[in-house]
Backbone bond lengths (Angstrom), bond angles and torsions (degrees), N, CA, C in turn:
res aa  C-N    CA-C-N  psi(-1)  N-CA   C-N-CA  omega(-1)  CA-C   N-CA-C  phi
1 X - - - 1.444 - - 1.526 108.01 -
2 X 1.166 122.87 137.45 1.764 127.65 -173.17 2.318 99.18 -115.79
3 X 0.776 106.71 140.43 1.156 117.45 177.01 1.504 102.16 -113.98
4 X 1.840 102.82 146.54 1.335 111.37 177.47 1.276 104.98 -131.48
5 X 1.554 121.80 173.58 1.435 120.06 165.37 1.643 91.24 -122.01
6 X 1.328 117.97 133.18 1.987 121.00 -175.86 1.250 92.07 -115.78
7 X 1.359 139.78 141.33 1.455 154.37 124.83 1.104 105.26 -44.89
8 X 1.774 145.82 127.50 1.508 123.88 154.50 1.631 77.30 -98.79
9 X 1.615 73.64 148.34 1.596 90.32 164.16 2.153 108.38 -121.37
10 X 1.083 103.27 -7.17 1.232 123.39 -167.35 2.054 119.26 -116.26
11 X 1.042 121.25 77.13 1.541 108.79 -164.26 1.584 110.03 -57.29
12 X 1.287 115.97 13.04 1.535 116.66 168.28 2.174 103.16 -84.77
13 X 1.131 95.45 -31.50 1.241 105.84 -179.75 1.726 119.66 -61.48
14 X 1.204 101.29 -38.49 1.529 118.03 161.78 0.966 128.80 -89.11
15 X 1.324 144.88 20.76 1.385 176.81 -160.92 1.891 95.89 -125.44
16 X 1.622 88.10 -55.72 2.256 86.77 -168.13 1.272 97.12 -73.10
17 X 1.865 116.17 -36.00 1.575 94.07 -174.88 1.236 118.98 -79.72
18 X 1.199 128.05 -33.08 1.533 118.14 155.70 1.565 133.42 -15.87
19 X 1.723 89.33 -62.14 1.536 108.21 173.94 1.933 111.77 -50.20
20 X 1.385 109.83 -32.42 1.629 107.45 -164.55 1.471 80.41 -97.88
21 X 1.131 140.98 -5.26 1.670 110.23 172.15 1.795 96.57 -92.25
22 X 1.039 109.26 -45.41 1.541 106.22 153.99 1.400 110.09 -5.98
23 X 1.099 109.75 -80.63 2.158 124.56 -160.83 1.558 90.80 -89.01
24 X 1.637 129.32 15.84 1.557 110.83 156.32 1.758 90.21 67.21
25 X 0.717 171.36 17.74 2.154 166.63 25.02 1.917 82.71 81.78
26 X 1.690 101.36 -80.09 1.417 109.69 -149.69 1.378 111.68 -121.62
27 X 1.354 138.30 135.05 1.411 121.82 146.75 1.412 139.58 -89.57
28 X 1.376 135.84 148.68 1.176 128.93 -123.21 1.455 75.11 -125.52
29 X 1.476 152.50 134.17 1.433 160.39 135.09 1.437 132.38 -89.99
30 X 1.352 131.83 106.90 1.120 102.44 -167.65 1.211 111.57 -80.49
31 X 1.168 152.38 -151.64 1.536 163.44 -158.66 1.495 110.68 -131.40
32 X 1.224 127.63 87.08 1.491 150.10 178.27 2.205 99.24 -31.28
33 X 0.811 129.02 136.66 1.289 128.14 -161.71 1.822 90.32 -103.86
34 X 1.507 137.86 94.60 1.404 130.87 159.63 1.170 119.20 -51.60
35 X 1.208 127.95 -7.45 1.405 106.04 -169.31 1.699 113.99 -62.34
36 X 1.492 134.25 -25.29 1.480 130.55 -161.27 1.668 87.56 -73.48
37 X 1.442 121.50 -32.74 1.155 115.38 -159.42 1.490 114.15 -75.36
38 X 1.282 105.43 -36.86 1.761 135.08 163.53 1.749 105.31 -44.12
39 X 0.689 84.85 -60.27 2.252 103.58 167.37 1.249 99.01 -24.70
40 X 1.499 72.33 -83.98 2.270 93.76 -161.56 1.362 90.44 -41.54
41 X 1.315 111.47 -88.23 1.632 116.12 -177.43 1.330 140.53 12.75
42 X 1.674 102.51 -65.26 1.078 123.11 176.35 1.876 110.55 -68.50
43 X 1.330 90.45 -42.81 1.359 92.34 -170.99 1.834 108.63 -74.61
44 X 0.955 131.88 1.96 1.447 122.16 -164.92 1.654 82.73 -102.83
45 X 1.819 113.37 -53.02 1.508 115.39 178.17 1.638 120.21 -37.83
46 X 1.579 106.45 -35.60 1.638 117.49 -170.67 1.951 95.78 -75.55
47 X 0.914 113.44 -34.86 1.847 127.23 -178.76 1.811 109.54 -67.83
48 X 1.542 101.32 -42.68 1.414 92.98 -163.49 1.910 98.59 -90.63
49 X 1.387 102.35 128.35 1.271 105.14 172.85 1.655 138.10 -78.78
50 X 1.720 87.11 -35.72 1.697 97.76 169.94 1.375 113.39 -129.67
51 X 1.307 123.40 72.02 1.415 138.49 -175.81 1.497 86.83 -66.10
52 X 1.628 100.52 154.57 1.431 131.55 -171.20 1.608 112.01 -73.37
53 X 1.153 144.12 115.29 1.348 129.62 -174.91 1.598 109.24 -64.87
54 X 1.294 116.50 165.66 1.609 110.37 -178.65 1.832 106.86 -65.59
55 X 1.429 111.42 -26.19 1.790 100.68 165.23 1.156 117.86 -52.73
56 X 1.061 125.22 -51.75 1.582 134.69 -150.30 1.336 96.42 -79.59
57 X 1.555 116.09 -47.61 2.174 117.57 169.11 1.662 99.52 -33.28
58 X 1.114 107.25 -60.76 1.384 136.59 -160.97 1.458 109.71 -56.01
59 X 1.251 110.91 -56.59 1.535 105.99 -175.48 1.892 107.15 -89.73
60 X 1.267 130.04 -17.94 1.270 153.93 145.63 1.686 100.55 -27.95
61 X 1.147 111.51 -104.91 1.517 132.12 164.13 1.955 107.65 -27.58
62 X 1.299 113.31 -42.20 1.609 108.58 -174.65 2.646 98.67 -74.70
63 X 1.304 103.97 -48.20 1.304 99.74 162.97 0.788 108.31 -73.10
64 X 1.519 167.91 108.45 1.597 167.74 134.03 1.811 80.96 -160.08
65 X 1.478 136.52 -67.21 1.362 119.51 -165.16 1.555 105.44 -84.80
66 X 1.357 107.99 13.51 1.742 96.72 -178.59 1.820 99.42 -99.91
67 X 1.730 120.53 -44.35 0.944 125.92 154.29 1.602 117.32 -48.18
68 X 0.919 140.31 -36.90 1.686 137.85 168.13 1.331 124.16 -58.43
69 X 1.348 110.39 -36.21 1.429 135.30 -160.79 1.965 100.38 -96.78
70 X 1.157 106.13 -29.66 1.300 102.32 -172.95 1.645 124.68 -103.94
71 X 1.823 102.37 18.46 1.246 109.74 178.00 1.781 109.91 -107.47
């Protein structure tokens, strides 16, 4: 399956794709809106004072599969 993103610029154009989700051809998705998630986000970032640098994820996450791996 290939996914696209289409501009209509034409509401005749959305009329044909309609028609091919019609005949099961295409499915039609709308586009999930991030912004609530963007919200939270920001706001948990404004809360946390000493967030983890991407090393520390990094070397964190590298002991957790070295301990897993070595039992």
């Amino acid at each position: 399956m290939e996914s696209l993103v289409i501009d209509i610029l034409n509401p005749k154009a959305k009329r044909l794709l309609q028609n091919l989700a019609d005949l099961n051809l295409i499915r039609i998705k709308k586009k999930k809106d991030k912004t609530e998630f963007n919200h939270l986000l920001d706001k948990l970032r404004e809360n946390a004072e000493g967030a983890p640098s991407l090393d520390e994820i990094t070397k964190e996450v590298e002991s957790v599969r070295k301990s897993r791996y070595e039992d």
